[in-house]
C-alpha positions in Angstrom: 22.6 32.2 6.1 23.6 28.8 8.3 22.4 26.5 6.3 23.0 28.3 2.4 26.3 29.1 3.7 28.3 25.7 1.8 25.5 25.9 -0.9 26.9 29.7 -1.7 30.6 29.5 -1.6 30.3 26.0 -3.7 28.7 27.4 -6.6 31.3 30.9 -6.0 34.0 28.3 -6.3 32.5 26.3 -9.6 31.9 23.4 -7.7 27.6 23.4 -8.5 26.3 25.1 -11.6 23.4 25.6 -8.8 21.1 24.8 -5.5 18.0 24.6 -4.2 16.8 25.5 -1.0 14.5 26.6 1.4 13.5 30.3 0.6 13.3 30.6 5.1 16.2 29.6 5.3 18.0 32.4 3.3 20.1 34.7 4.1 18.1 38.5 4.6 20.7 40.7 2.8 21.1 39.6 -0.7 24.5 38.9 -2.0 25.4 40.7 -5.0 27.4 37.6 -6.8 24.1 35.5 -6.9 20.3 35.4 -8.5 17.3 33.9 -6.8 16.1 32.6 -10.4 12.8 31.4 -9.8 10.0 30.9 -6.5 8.0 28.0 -7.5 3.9 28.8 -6.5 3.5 26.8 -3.4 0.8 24.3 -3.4 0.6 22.4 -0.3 2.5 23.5 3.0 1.7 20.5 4.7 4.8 18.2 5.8 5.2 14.8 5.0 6.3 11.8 6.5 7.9 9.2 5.0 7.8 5.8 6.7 9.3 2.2 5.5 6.4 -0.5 4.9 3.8 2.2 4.0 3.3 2.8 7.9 1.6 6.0 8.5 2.0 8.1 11.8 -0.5 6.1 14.0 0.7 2.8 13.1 4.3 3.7 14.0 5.2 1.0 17.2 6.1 3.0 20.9 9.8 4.2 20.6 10.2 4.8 17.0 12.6 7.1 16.0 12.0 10.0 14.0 14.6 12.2 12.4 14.2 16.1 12.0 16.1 19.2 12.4 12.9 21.4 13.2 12.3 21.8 16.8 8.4 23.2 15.5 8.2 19.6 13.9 10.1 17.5 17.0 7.2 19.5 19.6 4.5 18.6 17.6 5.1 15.1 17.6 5.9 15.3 21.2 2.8 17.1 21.5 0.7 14.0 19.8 1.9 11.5 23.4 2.8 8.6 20.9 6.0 7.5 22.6 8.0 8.5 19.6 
């Protein structure tokens, strides 16, 4: 509910016709005023990293900085000893 909690009371208010969002990340009782209109079929669950110059995660230099707000994704790539 955290993170859906703008997302709901802007389209309640008429500001967004609609959202998108992470299914996890909703709330666990359903609110009446709303419809979860489609699940897409997932395909792939791996995460992606997006790098500038086409680097990929190896090639990154020693004190890069990487952004996330997932502490399971911020472990594992404190897990891989890169020096991120």
């Amino acid at each position: 509910g955290v993170f859906t909690a703008a997302l709901r009371e802007a389209i309640a208010d008429g500001t967004v016709d609609m959202a998108v969002h992470s299914y996890k990340d909703l709330p666990t009782a359903t609110d009446p005023r709303f419809v979860i209109a489609a699940i897409p079929v997932r395909t792939d669950a791996r995460d992606a990293l997006v790098a500038r110059d086409g680097m990929v995660l190896g090639e990154l230099p020693t004190g890069s900085v990487i952004g996330t707000s997932s502490p399971r994704r911020a472990a594992q790539l404190r897990a891989l000893g890169l020096g991120l």
